[in-house]
C-alpha positions in Angstrom: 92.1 102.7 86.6 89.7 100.7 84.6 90.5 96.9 83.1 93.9 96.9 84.4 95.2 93.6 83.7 98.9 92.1 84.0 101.0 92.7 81.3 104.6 91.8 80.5 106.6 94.2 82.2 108.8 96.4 80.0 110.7 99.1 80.5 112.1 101.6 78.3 114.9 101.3 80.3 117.5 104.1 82.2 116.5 106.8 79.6 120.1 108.1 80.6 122.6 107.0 83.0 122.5 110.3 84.7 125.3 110.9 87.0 123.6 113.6 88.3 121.3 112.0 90.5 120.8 113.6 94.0 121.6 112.1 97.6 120.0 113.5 100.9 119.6 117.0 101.4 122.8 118.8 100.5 125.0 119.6 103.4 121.6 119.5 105.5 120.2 122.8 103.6 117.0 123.1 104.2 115.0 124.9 101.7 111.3 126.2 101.3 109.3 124.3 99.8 108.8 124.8 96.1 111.4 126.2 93.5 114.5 127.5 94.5 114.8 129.4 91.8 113.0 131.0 89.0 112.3 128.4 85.9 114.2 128.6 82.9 112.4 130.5 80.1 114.1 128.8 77.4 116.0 125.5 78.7 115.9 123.7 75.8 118.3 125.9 74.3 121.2 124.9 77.1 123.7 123.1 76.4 123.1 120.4 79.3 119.3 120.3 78.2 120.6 119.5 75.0 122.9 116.5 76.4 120.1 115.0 77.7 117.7 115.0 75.1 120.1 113.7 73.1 120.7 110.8 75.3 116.9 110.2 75.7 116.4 110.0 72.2 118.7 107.3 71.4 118.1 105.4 74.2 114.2 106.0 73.0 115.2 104.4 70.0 117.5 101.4 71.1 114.8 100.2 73.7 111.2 100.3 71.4 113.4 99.1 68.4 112.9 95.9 69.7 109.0 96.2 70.7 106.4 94.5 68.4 103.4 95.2 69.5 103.4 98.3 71.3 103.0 102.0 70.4 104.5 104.6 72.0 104.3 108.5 72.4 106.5 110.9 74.7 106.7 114.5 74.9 107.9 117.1 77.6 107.3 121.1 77.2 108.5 123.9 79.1 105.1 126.3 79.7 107.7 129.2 78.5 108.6 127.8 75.1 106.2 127.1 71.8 107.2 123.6 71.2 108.1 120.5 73.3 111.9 120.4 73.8 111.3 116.6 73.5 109.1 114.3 71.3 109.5 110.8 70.6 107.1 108.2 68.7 107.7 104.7 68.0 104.9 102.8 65.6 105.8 98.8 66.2 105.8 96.1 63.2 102.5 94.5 64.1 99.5 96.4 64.5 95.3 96.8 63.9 94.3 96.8 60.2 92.5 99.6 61.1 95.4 101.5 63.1 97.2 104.3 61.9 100.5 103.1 60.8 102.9 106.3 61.6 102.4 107.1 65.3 102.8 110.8 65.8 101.9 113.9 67.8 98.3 113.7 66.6 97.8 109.8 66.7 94.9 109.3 69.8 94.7 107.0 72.3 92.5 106.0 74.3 93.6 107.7 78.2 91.8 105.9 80.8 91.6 107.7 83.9 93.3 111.2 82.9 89.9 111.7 82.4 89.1 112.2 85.9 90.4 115.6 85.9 88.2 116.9 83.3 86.1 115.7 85.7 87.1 117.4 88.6 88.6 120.6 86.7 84.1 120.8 85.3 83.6 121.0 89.0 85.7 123.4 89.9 85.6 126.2 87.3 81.3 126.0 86.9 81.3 128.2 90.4 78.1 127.5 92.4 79.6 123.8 93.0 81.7 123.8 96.6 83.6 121.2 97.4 82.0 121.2 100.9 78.5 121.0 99.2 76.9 117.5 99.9 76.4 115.4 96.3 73.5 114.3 97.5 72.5 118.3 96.8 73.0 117.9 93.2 72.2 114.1 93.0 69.6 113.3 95.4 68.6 110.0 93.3 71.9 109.0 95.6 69.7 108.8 98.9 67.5 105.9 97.3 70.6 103.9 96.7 69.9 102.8 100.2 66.8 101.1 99.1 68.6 98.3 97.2 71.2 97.5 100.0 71.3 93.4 100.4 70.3 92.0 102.8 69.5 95.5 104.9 70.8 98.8 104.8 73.4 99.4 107.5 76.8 101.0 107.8 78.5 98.0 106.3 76.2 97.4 103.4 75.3 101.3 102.5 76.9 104.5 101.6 76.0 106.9 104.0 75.2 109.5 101.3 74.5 112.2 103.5 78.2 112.4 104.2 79.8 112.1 100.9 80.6 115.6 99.6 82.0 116.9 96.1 85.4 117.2 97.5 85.3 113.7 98.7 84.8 112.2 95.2 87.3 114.3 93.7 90.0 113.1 96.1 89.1 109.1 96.0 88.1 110.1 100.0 84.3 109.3 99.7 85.0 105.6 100.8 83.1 104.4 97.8 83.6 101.2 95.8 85.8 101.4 93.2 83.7 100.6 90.1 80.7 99.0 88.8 81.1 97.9 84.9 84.0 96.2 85.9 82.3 93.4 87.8 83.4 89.6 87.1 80.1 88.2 87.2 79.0 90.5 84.4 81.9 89.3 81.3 81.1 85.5 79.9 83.4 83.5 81.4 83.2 80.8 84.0 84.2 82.2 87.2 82.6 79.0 89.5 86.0 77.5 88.4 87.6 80.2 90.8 85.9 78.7 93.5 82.9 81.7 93.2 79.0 80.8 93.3 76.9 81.1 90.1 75.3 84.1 89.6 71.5 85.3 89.2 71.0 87.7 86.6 69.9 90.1 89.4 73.4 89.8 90.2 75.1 91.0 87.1 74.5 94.5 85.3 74.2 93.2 81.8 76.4 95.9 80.7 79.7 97.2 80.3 80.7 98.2 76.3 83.3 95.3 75.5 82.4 91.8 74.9 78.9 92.1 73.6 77.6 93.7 76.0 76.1 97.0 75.5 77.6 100.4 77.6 75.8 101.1 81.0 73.6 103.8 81.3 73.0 106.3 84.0 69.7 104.2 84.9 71.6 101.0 85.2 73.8 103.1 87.7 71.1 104.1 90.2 69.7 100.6 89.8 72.6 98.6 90.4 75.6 100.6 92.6 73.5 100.6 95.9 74.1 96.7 95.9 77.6 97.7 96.1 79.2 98.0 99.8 81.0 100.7 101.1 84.8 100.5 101.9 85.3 103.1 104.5 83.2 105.9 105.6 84.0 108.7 104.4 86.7 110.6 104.9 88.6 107.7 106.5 91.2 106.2 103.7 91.4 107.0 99.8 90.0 104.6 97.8 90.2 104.7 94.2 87.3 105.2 92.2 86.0 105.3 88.8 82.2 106.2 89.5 83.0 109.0 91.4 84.2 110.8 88.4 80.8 110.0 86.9 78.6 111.2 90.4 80.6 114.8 90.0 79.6 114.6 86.1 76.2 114.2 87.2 76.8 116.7 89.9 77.7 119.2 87.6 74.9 118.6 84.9 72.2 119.2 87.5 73.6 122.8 88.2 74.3 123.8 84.8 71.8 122.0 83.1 73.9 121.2 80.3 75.3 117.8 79.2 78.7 116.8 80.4 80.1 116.9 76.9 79.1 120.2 76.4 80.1 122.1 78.8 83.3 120.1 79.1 83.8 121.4 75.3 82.8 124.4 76.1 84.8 125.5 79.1 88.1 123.0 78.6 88.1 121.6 75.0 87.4 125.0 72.9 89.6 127.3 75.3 92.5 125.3 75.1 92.2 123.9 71.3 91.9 120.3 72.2 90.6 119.4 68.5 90.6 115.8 69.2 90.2 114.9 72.2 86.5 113.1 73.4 84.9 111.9 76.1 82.0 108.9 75.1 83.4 108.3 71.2 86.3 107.9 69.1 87.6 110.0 66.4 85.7 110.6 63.3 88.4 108.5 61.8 89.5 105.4 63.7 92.3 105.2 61.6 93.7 108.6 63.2 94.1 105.9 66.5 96.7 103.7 67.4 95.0 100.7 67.8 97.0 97.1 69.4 96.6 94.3 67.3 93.5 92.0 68.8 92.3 95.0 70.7 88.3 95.6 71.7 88.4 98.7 73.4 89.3 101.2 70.8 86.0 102.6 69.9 83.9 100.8 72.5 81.6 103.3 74.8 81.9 102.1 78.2 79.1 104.2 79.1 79.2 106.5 82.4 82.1 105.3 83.3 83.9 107.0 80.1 83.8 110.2 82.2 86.3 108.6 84.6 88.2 106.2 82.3 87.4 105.8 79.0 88.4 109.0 76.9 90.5 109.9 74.1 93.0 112.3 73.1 96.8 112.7 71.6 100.3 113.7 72.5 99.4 117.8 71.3 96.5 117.9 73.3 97.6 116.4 76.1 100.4 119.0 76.2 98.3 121.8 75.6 95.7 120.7 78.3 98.7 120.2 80.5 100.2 123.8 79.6 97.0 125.5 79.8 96.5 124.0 83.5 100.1 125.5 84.5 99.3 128.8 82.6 96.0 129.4 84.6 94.2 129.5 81.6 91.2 127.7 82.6 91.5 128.5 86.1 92.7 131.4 88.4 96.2 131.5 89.7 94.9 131.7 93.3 92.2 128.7 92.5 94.7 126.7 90.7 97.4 127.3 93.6 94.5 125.9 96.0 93.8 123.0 94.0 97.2 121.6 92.8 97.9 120.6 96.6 97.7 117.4 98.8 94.4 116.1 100.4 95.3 113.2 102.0 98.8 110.8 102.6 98.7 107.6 101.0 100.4 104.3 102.3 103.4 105.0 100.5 105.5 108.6 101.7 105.9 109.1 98.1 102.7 109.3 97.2 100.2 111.9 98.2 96.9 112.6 96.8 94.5 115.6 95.5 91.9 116.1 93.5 92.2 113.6 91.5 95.9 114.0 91.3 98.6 111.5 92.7 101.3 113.7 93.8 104.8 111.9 93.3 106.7 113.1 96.0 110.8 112.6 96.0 114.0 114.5 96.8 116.5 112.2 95.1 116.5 113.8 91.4 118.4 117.3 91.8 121.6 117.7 93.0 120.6 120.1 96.0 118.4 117.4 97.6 115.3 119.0 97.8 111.5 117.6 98.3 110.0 117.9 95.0 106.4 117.7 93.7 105.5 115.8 90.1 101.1 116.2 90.2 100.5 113.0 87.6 97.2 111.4 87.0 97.8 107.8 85.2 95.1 106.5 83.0 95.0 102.8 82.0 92.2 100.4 79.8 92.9 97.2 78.8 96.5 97.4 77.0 96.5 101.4 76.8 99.0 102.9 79.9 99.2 106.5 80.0 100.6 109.0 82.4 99.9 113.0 82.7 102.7 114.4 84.5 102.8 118.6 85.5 105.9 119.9 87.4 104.9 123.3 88.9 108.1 124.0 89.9 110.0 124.5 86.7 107.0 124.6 84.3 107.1 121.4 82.9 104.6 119.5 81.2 105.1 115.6 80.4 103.1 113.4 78.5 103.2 109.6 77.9 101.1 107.6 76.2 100.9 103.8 75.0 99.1 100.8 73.8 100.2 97.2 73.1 101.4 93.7 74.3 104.6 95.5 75.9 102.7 98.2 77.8 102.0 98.2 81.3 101.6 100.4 84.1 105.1 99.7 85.1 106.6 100.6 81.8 105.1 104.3 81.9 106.5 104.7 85.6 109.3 103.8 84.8 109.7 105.2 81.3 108.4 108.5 83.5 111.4 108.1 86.5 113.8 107.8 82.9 112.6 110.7 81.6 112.9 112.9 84.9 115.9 111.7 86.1 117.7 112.6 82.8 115.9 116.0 82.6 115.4 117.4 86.1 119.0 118.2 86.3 119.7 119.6 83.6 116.5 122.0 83.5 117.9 122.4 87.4 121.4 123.2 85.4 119.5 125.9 83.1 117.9 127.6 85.9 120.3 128.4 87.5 122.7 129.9 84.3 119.7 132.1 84.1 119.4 133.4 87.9 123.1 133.3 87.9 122.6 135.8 84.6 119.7 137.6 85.6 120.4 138.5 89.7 124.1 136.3 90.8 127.2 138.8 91.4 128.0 141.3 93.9 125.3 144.1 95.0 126.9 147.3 96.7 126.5 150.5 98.4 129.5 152.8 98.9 127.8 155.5 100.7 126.5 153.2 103.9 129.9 150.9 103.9 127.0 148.0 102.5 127.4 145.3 100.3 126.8 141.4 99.3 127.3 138.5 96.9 125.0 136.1 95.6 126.9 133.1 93.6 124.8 129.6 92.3 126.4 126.5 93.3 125.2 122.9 93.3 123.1 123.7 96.3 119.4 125.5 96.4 118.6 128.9 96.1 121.3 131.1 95.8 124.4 131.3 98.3 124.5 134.5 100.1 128.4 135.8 101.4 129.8 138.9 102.3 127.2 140.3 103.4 127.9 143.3 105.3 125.7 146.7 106.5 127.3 149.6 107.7 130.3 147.6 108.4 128.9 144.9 110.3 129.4 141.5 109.1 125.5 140.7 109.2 126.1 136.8 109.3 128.6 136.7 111.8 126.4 138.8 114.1 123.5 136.9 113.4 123.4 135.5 117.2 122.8 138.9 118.5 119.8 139.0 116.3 118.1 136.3 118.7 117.6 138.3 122.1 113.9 137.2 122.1 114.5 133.5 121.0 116.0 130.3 122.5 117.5 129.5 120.4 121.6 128.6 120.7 123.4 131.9 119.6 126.7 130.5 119.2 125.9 128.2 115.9 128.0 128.2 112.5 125.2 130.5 109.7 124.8 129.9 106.0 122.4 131.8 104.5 120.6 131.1 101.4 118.2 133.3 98.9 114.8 132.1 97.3 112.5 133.5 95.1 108.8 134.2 96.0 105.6 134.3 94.2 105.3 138.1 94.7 105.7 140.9 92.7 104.7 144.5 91.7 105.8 146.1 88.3 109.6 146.0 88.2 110.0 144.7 91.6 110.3 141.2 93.0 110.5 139.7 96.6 113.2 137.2 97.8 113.4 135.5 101.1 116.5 134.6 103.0 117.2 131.5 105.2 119.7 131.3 107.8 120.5 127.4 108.4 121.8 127.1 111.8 124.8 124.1 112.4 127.0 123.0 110.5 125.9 119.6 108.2 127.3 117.1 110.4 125.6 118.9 113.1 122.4 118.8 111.7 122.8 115.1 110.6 123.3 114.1 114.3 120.1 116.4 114.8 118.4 114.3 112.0 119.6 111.2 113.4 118.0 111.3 116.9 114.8 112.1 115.5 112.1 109.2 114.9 111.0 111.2 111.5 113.4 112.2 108.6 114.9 115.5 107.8 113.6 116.7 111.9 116.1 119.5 111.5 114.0 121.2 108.2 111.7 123.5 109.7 111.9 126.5 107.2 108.1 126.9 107.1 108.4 127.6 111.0 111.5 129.7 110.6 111.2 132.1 108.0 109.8 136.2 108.5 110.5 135.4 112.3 113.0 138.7 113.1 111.8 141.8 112.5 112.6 145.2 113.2 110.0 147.9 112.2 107.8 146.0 110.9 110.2 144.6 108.7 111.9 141.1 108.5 115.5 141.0 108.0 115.3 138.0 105.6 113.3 139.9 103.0 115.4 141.1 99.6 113.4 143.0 97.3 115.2 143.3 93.9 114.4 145.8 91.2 114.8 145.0 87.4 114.6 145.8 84.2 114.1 143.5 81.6 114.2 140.6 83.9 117.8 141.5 85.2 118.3 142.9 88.4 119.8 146.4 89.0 119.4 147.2 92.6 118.6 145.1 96.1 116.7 146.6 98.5 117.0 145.1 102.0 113.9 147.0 103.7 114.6 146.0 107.3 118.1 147.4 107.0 116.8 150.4 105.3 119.4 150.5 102.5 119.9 149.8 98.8 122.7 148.3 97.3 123.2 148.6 93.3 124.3 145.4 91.2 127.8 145.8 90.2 128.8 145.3 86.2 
């Protein structure tokens, strides 16, 4: 984050008083990881969506009635529908003379550090670039950075540039310092009153785009960053940092030997229609920005470190670039799979981190319990605080964006927990209408003696009962299953049914769990355990009895039209037919 200063903390509030916030795990279910259930294709047409953007929107408009300075922007999209199912906008009383004055879906601000994963994203879809690949390959100018280490070059004073990859940039892992234009020394003000020295202009880089001073230039980086320590080696802790966005720009001009801009517009910004978002300038119009009253960074180049923190864009494109991530329209499924994961913990167990992405991590918004993943990339400058927020697991884009005296980090976190909190559920609501619609009721074979029943309740996954092959009661035999595990064989057996990611033409694979214990059970098992949820081993657990090459817990449906006609449990060699 770039120029983050303290601002008065306001927040827009409990978006809704949701009363369908989670507690832990439900009844100790223990789910895969991921979603539980296919995504809704058109949730914004349910009826609890609809109660809850209702309730966002007028508690929207009660809070930012009463803001003066700030503008605001919020939108969420489903991936599976055309338009956002929610869009709010709020233009405040006092603004620039030169500001638009009707904030709207088009209105640009500036993003701050969203722009890293442009950055990253360049990186990964030009090809040749690995992420194993040493920078110093693509930037060699890097290795002479050593040179201008005070008073000598050692561990302490000098990146060790040898081991700083491309992967360790993209993931704040390279155990660089965090920035260089935003260096005290360099803005005019008397910092000896602080108790600091005076400082030699050999000690300041003359440059950084905002008061006066002109934007810094890739020179002034190579002459000036090797004075900058190290803060770990690398691969030790995440660090944040803005320069490393502007290394793997660098990076990525020497192997394509095009400009960054280019190829960013020609691989990201044309593909997706991004029509107004930039990376170094403003829009051809400044009055298409919203622009704080008193503010000096709207149209100010900051120079290099624009590539990590200083772009521009709107509410539609940031949807769209959102979208067309989740769609794998600039990248692979496979690729994008790979990337949108963790690469290293963070301090807080909520927080993991990847490349560049900060990976909210919580299981207290849906009813069931469950761990869920929100990949988010926050972008601040001066008094513009911004969040990009993708939810894989039910397609969900969310964008918000905002500028002025009542903007702060902590107002788009927790506008962001307002708008999930009211949401999540009731998306959670619409999915499972639609799996309830499209595969729930009672599958049957008359000719083996076989059937089952899958039913949605306020658990994950669907609930699996019944269940019965050649007239044996599957679950209560599902001890005698075990002969080659140790596991106890006497245990109470729920079984539950979740989706995979695999498919061919009209048929679809499912995976069943069988949690063993009853809840209180498995909270005592939880409880005398040092680390929390000890009893959720499902990654460990699942394809684990087979017979014939075939795992008992795999349910392969066939449909038509997206609803299920027939079940086909493979291990147990028969097919059961959905019953009207």
């Amino acid at each position: 984050m770039l120029f983050q200063y303290n601002l008065n903390v306001v927040s827009l509030g409990a978006f809704v008083l949701f009363s369908n916030t989670a507690f832990a795990a439900r009844d100790g279910l223990c789910p895969p990881f991921g979603p539980v259930l296919p995504a809704p294709v058109t949730p914004s047409s349910h009826d609890s969506v609809q109660a809850a953007i209702k309730s966002a929107t007028d508690r929207f408009h009660n809070v930012t009635g009463a803001f003066n300075t700030t503008g605001v922007s919020v939108a969420v999209q489903s991936i599976h529908e055309m338009s956002p199912m929610l869009e709010l906008h709020y233009t405040p009383p006092v603004l620039d003379n030169t500001s638009t004055t009707n904030v709207g879906p088009e209105t640009i601000y500036r993003i701050g550090s969203i722009s890293k994963i442009f950055a990253v994203l360049s990186v990964l879809t030009q090809g040749t670039i690995k992420l194993d690949d040493q920078i110093t390959k693509y930037v060699p100018e890097l290795l002479q950075l050593r040179s201008e280490a005070v008073p000598v070059a050692n561990d302490i004073t000098a990146v060790n540039w040898d081991q700083v990859t491309v992967g360790s940039l993209a993931s704040h892992m390279s155990g660089i310092g965090a920035d260089l234009v935003n260096d005290l020394g360099t803005f005019p003000e008397d910092f000896t009153q602080l108790g600091l020295p005076k400082l030699t202009n050999s000690s300041k880089t003359g440059c950084a785009g905002v008061f006066g001073l002109p934007a810094c230039t890739r020179s002034e980086f190579f002459r000036d960053f090797g004075k900058r320590h190290p803060v770990y080696a690398p691969w030790t802790n995440p660090v944040y940092s803005n320069v490393a966005s502007a290394i793997l720009a660098y990076a990525l001009e020497s192997a394509t030997n095009m400009s960054y801009t280019s190829y960013v517009q020609k691989t990201i910004f044309g593909p997706l229609g991004l029509t107004n978002t930039t990376i170094f300038t403003g829009p051809k119009v400044r009055s298409w920005g919203f622009i704080p009253q008193g503010d000096i960074w709207f149209g100010n180049s900051l120079g290099y470190e624009d590539i990590g923190g200083g772009m521009y864009s709107n509410t539609k494109d940031m949807l769209s670039f959102g979208i067309g991530i989740l769609q794998n329209r600039i990248y692979d499924a496979l690729a994008t799979r790979k990337w949108m994961k963790p690469v290293t913990s963070t301090s807080s167990p909520g927080l993991m981190l990847g490349g560049p992405w900060e990976i909210l991590r919580s299981d207290t918004v849906t009813k069931d319990g469950r761990l869920i993943e929100y990949y988010t990339k926050s972008g601040n400058l001066g008094s513009y605080n911004n969040i990009l927020c993708l939810i894989p697991d039910y397609g969900l884009v969310i964008t918000i964006l905002s500028a002025g005296g009542e903007s702060s980090a902590d107002m788009v976190d927790f506008t962001l927990t307002d708008i999930v909190t009211a949401l999540l559920p009731a998306i959670e609501d619409a999915s499972k209408t639609q799996a309830d619609t499209n595969f729930g009721g009672k599958y049957s074979d008359a000719t083996t003696n076989s059937s089952l029943t899958l039913s949605v309740d306020d658990g994950p996954g669907f609930s699996v009962s019944n269940w019965t092959v050649r007239g044996v009661d599957i679950v209560a035999n599902y001890g005698s299953f075990g002969a080659l595990s140790s596991s106890p064989t006497d245990l109470p057996v729920r079984v539950r049914l979740y989706p995979t990611n695999l498919s061919s033409g009209s048929e679809m694979a499912w995976r069943a769990y069988f949690d063993l214990g009853t809840p209180e059970q498995l909270a005592e098992g939880d409880k005398m355990r040092f680390w929390p949820k000890g009893t959720c081993h499902t990654w460990a657990s699942m394809d684990r009895i087979v017979y014939g090459f075939k795992s008992i817990d795999e349910f392969l449906f066939t449909a038509s039209e997206g609803k299920a006609d027939n079940l086909s449990l493979p291990a147990f060699g028969v097919q059961l037919r959905r019953e009207s």
